[in-house]
C-alpha positions as CSV (number, residue, x, y, z in Angstrom):
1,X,18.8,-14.0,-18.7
2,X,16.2,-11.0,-17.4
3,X,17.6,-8.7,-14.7
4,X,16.3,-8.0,-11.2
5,X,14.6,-5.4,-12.4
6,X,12.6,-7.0,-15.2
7,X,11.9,-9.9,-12.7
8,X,10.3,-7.5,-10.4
9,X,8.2,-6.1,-13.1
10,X,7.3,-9.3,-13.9
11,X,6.3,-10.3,-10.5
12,X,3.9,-7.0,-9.8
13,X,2.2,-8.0,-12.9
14,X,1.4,-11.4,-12.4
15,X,0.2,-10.4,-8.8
16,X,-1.9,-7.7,-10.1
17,X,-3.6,-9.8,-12.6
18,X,-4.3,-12.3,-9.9
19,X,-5.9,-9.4,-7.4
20,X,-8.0,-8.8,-10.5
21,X,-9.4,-12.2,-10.7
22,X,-10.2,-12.5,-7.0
23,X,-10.5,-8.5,-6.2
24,X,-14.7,-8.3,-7.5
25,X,-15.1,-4.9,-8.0
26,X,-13.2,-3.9,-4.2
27,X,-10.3,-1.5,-4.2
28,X,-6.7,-2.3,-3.9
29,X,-4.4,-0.9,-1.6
30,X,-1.5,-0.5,-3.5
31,X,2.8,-0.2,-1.5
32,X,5.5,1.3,-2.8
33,X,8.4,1.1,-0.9
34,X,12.0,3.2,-1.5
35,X,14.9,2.6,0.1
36,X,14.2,6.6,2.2
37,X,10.2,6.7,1.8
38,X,7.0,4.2,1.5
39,X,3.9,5.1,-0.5
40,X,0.3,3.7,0.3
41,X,-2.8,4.6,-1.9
42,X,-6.2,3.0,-2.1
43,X,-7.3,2.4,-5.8
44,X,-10.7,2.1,-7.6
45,X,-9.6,0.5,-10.7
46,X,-12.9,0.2,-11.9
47,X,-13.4,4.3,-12.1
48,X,-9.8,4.5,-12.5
49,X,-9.3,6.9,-9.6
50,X,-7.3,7.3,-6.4
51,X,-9.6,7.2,-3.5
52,X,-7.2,7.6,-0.8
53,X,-2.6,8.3,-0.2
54,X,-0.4,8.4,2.0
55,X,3.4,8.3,2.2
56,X,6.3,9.0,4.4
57,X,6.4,12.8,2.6
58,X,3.2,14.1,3.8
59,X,3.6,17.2,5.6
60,X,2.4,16.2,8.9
61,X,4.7,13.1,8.9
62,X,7.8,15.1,8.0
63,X,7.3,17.4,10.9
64,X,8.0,14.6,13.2
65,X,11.7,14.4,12.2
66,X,10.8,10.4,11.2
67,X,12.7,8.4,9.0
68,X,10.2,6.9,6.0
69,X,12.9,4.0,5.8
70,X,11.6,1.5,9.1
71,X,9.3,-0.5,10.5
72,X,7.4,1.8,12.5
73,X,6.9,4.5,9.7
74,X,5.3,1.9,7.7
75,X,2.9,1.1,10.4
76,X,2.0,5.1,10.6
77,X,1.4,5.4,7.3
78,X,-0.7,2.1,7.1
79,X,-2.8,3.9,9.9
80,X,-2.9,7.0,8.3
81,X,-4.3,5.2,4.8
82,X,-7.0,3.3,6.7
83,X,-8.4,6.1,8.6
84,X,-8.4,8.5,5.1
85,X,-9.7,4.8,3.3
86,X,-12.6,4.7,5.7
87,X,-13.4,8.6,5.8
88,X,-13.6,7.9,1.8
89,X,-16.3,5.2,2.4
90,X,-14.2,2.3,2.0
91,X,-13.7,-0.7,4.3
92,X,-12.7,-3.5,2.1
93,X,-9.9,-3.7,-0.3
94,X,-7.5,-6.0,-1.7
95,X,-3.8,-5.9,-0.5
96,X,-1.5,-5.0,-3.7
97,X,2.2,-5.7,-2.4
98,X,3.7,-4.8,-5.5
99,X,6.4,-7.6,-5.7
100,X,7.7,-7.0,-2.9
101,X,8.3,-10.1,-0.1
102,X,5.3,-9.3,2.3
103,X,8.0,-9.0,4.9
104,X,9.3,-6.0,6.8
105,X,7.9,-2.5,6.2
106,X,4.9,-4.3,3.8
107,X,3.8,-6.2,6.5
108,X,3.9,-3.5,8.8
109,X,1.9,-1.4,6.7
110,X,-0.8,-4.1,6.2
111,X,-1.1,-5.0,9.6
112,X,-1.4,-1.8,11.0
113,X,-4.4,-1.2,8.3
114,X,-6.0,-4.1,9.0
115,X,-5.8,-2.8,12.9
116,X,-7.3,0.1,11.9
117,X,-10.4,-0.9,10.1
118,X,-9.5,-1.9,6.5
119,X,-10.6,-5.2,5.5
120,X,-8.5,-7.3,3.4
């Protein structure tokens, strides 16, 4: 019987290998989410390359006092990708939830950069 662990592994691959087959050519907006922080970065897999990040550790986040771990930091750092996404030149992307449930601080984060301009 596989763990939890290998079933998540297991998951993120098989989504990732389906955002290939429908991504053509865009980037992907890849979540990672801890149980204290959540990461964000925009990916050209085709060059290999990060075009744009943001997490719950950047300096200017950390200054407000915020927790990393809700709702609503997930939706400031889905902001905070999109607007750094769209400095970088791109406005379309494929969503990468990583195995997570798109549910709860994912969704938060997607929303919020879809508000903000990112296409997906």
């Amino acid at each position: 019987m596989l763990s939890s662990r290998q079933l998540q592994v297991r998951r993120r691959l098989r989504i990732r290998a389906a955002l290939r087959r429908q991504g053509n050519g865009r980037a992907r907006l890849s979540v990672f989410r801890s149980g204290r922080n959540i990461y964000a970065q925009v990916i050209d897999d085709e060059r290999g390359v990060t075009v744009a990040s943001a997490s719950s550790l950047d300096k200017g986040f950390r200054e407000g006092g915020k927790s990393g771990a809700d709702k609503a930091a997930a939706a400031e750092i889905g902001k905070l990708v999109a607007e750094r996404a769209l400095a970088a030149g791109v406005k379309e992307v494929v969503f990468d939830r990583g195995g997570y449930r798109y549910h709860g601080r994912v969704k938060a984060l997607a929303e919020a950069a879809r508000e903000s301009g990112l296409a997906f």
